[in-house]
MMTF fields as JSON, N, C-alpha, C and O atoms, coordinates in Angstrom:
{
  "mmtfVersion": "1.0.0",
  "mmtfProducer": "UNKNOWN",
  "numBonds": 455,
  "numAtoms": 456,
  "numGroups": 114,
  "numChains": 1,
  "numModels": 1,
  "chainsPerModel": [1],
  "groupsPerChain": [114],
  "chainIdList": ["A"],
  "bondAtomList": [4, 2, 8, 6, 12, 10, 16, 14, 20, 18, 24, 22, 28, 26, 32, 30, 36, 34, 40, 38, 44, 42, 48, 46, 52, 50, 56, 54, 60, 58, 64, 62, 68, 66, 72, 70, 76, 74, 80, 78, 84, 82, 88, 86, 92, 90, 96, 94, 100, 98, 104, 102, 108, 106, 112, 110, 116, 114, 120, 118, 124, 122, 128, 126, 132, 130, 136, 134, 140, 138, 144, 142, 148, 146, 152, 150, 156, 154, 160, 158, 164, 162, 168, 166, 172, 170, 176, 174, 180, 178, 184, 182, 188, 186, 192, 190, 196, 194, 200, 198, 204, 202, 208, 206, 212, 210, 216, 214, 220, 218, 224, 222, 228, 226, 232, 230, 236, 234, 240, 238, 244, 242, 248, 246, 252, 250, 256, 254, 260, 258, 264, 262, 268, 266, 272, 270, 276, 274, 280, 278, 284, 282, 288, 286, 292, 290, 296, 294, 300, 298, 304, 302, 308, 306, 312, 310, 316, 314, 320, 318, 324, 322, 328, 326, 332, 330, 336, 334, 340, 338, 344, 342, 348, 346, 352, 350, 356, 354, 360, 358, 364, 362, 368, 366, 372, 370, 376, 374, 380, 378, 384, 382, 388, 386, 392, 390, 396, 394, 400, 398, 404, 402, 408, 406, 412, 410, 416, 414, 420, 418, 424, 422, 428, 426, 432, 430, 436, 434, 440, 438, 444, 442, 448, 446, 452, 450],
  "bondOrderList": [1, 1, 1, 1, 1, 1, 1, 1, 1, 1, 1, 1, 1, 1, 1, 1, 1, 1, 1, 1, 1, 1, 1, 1, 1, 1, 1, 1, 1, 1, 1, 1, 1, 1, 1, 1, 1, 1, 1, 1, 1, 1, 1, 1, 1, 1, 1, 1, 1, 1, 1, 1, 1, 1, 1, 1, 1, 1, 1, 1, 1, 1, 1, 1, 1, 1, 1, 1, 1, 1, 1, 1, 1, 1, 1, 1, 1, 1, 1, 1, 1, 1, 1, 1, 1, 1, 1, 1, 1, 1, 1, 1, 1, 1, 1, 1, 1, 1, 1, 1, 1, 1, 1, 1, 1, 1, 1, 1, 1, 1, 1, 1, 1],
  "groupList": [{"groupName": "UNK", "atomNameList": ["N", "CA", "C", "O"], "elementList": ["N", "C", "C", "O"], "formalChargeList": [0, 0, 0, 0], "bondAtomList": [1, 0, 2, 1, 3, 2], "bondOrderList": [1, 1, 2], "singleLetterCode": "X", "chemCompType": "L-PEPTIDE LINKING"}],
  "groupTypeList": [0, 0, 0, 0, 0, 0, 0, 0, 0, 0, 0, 0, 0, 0, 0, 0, 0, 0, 0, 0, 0, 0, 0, 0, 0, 0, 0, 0, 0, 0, 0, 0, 0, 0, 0, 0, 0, 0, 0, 0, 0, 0, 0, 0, 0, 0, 0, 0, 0, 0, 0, 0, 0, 0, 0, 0, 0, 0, 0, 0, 0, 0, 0, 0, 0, 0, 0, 0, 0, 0, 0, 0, 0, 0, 0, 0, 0, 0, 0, 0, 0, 0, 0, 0, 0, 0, 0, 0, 0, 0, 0, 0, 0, 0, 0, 0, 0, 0, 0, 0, 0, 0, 0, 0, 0, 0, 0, 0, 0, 0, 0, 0, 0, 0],
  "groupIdList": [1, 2, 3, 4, 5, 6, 7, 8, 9, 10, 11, 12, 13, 14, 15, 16, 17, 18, 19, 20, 21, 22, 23, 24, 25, 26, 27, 28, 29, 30, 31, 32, 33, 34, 35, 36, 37, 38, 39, 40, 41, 42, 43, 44, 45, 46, 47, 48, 49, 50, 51, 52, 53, 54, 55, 56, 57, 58, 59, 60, 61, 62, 63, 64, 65, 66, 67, 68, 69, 70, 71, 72, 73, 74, 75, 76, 77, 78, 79, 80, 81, 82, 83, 84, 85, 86, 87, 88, 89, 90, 91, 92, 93, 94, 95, 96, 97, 98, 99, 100, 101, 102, 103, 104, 105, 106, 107, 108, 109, 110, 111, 112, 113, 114],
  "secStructList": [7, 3, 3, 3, 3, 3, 3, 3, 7, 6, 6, 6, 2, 2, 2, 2, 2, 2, 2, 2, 2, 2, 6, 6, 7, 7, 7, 7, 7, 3, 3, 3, 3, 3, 7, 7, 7, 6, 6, 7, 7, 7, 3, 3, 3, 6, 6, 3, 3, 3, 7, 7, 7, 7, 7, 3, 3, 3, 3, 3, 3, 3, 3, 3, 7, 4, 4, 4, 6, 6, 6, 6, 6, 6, 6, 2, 2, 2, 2, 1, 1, 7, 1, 1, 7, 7, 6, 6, 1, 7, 3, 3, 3, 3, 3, 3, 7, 7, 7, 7, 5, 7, 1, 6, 6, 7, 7, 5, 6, 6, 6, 6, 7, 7],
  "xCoordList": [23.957, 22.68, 22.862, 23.879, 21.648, 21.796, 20.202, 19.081, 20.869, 19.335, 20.04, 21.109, 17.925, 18.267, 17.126, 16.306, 17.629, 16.411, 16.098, 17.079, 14.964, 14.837, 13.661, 12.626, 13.959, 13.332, 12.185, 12.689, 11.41, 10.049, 9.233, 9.388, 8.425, 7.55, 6.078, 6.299, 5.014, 4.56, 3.294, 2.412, 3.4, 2.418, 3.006, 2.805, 3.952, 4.517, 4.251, 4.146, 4.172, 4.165, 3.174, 3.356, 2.387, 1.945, 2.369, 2.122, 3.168, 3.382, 4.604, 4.846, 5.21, 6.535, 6.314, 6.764, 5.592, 5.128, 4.592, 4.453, 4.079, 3.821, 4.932, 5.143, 5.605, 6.924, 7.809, 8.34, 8.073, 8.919, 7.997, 8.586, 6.766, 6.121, 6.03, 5.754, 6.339, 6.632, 8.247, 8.677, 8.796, 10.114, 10.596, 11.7, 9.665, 9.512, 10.125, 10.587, 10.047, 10.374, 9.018, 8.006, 8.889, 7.419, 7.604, 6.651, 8.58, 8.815, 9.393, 10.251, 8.419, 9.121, 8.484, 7.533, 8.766, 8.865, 8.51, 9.109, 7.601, 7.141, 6.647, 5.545, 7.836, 7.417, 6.98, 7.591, 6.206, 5.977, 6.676, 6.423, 7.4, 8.848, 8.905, 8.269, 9.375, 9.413, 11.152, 12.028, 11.16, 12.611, 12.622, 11.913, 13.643, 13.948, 15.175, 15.927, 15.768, 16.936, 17.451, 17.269, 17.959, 18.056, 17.346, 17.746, 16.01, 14.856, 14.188, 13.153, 14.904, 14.923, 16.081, 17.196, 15.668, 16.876, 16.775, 15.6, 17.167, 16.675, 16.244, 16.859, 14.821, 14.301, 13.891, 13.47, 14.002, 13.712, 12.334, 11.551, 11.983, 10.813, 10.739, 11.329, 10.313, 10.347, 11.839, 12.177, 12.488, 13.742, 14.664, 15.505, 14.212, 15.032, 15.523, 14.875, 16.314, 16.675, 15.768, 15.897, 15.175, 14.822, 14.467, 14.226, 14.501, 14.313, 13.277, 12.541, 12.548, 11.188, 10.809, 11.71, 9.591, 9.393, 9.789, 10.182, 9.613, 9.942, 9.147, 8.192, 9.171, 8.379, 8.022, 8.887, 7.063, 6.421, 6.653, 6.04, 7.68, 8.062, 7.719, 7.353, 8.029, 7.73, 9.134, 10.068, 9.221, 11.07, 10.411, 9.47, 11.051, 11.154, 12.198, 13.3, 12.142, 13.067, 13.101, 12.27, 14.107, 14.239, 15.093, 15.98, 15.444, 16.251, 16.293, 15.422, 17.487, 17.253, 18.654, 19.568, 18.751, 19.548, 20.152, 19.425, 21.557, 22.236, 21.739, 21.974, 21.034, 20.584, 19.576, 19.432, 18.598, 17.71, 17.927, 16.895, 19.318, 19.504, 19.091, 18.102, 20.357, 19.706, 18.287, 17.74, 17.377, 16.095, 15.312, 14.146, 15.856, 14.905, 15.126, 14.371, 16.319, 16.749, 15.981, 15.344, 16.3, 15.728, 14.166, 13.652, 13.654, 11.921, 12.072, 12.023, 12.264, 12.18, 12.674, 11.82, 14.089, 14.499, 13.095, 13.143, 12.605, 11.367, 10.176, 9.418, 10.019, 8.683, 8.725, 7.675, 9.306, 9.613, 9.805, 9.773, 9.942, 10.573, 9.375, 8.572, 8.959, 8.159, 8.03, 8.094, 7.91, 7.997, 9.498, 9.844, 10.512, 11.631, 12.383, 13.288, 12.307, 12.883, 12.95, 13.389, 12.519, 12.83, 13.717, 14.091, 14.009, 14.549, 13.939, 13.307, 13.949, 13.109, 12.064, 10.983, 12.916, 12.24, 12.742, 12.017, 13.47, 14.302, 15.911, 16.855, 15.798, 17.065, 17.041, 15.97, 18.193, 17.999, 19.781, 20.67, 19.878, 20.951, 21.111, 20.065, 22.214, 22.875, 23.414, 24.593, 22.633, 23.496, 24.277, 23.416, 25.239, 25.502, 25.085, 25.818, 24.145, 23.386, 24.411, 24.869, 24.623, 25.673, 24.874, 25.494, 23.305, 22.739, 20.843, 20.097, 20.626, 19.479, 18.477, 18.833, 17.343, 17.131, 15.497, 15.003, 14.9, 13.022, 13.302, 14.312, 12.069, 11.492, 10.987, 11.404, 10.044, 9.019, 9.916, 9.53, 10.707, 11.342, 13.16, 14.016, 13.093, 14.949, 15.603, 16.745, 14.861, 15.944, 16.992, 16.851, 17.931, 19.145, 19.839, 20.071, 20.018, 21.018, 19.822, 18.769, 20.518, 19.469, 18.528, 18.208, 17.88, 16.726, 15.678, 14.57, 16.343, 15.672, 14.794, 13.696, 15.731, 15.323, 14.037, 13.111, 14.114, 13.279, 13.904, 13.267],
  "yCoordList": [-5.555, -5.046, -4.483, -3.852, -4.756, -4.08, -3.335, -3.394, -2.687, -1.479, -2.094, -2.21, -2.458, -3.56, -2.159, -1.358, -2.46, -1.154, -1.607, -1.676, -1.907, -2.761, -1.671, -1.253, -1.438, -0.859, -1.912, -2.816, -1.897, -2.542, -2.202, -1.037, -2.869, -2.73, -2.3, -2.934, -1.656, -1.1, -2.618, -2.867, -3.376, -4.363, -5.608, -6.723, -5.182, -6.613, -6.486, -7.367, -5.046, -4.808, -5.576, -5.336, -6.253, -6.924, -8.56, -9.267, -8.875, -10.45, -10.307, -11.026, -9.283, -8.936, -8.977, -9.817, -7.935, -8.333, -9.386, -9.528, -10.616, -12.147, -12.715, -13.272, -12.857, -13.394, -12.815, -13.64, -11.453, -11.359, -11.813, -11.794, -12.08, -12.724, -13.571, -13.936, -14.63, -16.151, -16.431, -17.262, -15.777, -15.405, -14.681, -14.198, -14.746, -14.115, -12.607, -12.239, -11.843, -10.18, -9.469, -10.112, -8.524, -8.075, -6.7, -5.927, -6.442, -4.998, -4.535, -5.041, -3.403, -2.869, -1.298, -1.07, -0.511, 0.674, 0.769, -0.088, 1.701, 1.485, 2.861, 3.344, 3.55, 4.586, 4.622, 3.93, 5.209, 5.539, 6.485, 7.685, 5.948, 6.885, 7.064, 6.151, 7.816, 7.582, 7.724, 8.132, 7.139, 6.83, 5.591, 4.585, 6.02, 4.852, 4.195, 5.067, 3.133, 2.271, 2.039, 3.024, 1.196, 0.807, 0.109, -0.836, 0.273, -0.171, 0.766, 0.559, 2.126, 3.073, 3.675, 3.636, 4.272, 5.166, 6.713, 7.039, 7.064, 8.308, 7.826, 7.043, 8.462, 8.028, 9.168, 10.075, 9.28, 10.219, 10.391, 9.441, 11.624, 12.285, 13.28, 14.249, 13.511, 14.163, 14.959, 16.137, 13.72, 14.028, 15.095, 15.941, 14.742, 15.102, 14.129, 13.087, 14.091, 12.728, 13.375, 14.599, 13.041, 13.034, 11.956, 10.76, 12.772, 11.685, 11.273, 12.235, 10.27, 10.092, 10.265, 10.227, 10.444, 10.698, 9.588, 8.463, 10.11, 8.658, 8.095, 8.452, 6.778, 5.663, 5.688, 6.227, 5.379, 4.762, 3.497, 2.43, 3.875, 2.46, 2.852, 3.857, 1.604, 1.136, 1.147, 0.449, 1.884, 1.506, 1.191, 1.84, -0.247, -1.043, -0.743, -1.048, -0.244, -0.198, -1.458, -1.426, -2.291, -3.05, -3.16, -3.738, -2.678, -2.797, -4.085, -4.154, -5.631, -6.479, -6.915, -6.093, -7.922, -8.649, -9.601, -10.37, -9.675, -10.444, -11.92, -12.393, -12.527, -13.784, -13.755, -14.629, -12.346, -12.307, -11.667, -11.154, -11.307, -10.356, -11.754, -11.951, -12.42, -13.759, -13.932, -13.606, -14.402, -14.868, -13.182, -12.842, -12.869, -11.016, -11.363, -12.114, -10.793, -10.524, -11.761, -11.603, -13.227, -14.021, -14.173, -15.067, -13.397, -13.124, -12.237, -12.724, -10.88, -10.39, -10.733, -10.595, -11.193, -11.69, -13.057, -13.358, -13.371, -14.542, -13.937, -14.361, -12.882, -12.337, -11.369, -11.333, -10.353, -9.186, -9.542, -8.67, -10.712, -10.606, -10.848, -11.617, -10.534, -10.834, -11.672, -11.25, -12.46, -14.083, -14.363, -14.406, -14.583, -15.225, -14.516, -15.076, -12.667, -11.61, -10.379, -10.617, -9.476, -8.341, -7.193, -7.09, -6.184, -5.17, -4.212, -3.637, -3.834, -2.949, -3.681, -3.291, -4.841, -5.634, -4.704, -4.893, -4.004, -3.729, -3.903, -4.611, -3.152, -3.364, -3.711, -3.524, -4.249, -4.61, -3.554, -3.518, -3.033, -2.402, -3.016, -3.118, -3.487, -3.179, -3.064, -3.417, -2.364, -1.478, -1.638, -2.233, -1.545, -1.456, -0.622, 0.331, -0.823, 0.1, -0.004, -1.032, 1.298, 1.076, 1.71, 2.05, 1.887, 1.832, 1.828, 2.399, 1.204, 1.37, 1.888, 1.705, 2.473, 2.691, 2.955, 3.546, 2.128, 2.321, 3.39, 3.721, 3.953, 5.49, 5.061, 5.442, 4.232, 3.71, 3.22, 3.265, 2.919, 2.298, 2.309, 1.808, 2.844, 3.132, 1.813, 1.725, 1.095, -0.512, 0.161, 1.383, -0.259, -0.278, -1.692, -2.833, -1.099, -2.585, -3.545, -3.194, -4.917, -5.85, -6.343, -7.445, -6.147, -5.596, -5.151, -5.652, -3.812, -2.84, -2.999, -2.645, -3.617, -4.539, -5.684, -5.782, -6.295, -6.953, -8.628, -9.611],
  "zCoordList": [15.655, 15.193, 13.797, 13.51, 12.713, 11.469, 11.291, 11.796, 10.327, 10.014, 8.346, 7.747, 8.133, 6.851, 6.059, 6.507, 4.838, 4.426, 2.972, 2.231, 2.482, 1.584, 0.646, 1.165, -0.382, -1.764, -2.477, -3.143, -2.439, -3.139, -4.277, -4.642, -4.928, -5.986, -4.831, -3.8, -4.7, -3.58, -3.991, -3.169, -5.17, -5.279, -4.881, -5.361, -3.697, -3.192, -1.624, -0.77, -1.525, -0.173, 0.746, 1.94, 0.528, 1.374, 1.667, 2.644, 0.309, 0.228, 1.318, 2.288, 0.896, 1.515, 3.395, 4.173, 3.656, 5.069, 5.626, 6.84, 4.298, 5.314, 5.2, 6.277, 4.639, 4.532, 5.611, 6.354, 5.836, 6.535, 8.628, 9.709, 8.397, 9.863, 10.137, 11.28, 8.644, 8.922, 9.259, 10.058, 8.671, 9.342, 10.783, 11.033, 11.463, 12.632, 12.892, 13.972, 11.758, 11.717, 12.102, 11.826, 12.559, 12.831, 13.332, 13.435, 13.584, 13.972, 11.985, 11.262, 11.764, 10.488, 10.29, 11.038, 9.648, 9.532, 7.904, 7.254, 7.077, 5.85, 5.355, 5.612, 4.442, 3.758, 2.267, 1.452, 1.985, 0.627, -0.338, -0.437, -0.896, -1.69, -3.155, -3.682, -3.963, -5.284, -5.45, -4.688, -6.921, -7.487, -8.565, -8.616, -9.367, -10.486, -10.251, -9.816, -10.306, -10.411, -11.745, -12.461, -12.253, -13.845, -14.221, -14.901, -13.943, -14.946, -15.604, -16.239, -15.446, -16.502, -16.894, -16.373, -17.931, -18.345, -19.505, -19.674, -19.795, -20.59, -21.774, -22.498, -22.028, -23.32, -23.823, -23.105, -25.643, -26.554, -26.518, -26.507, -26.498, -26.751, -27.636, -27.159, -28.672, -29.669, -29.982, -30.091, -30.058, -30.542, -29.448, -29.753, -28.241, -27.075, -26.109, -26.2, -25.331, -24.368, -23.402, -23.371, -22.868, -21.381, -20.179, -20.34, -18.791, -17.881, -17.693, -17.917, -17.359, -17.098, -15.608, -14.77, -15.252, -13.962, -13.038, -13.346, -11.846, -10.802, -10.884, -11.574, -10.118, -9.59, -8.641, -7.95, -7.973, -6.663, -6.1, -6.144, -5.565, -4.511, -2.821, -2.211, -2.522, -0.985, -0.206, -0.601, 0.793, 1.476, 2.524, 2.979, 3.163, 4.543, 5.29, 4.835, 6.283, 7.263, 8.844, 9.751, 8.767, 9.716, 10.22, 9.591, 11.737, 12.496, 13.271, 14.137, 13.121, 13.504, 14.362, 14.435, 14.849, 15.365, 14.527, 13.899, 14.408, 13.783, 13.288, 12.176, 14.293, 13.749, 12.769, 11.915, 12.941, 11.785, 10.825, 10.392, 9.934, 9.053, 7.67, 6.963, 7.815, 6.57, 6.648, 5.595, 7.689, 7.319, 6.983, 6.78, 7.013, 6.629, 5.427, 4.81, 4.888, 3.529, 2.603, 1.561, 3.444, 2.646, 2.409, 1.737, 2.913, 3.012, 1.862, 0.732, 2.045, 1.181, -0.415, -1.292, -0.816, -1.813, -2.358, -3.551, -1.978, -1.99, -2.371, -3.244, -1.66, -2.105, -2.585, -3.227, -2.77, -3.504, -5.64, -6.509, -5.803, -6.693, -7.836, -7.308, -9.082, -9.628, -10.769, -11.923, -10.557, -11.304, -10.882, -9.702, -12.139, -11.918, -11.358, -10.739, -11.337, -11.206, -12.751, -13.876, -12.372, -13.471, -12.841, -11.673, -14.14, -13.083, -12.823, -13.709, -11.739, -11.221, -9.816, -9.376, -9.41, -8.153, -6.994, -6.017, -6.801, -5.817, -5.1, -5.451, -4.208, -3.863, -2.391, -1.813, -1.607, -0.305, 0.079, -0.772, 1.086, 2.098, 3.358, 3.999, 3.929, 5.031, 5.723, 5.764, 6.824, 7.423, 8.666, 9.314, 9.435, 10.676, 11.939, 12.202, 12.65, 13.441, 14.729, 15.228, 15.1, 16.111, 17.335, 18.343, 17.23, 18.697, 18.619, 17.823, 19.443, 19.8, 21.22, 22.384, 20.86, 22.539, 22.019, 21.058, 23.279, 22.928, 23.697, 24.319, 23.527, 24.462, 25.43, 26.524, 25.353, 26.251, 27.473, 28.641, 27.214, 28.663, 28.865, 29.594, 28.187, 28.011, 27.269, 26.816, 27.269, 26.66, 26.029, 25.996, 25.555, 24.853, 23.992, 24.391, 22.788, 22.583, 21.661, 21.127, 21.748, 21.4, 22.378, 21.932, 23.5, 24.314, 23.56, 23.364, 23.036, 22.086, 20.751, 20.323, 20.409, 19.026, 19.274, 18.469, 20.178, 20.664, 20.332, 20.71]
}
């Protein structure tokens, strides 16, 4: 099992979620976050360096089963990206999830995951 956690442009967030349902992912988790990557960096302002504020991005959280970590990632890498790619598309993580368990019914494991 992996916990895939993927950083977004928040004007992808929806291409991003058909892609990852034609890919048969559908369980996902979706916060609204701010932060910069290296598509910024300190810029002069009246002859001072400073940082610029954050950004408004989108973080996906998907906890999947081994067979769907490639077709995830590859959804997202597909639709996330804007035209050929710039920086500041995002980033993708992951992770090794070493457990799962629904509430609703105790499942465990990849059960759980669905």
């Amino acid at each position: 099992m992996k916990l895939i956690i993927a950083i977004v442009q928040p004007d992808k967030l929806d291409e991003v979620r058909e892609a990852l349902a034609k890919a048969e992912v559908h369980r996902i988790t979706v916060h609204r976050v701010a932060g910069h990557g290296d598509e910024v960096g300190e810029e002069l302002y009246r002859g001072q360096q400073v940082v610029p504020d954050l950004l408004p991005k989108v973080r996906l959280e998907i906890a999947c089963n081994e067979e769907f970590v490639e077709p995830c990632c590859n959804a997202i890498l597909d639709s996330a990206r804007h035209g050929g790619g710039s920086s500041g598309d995002g980033v993708i993580f992951i992770q090794p999830l070493e457990e799962c368990i629904r509430i609703s019914n105790a499942d465990r494991g990849r059960i759980a995951i669905g």
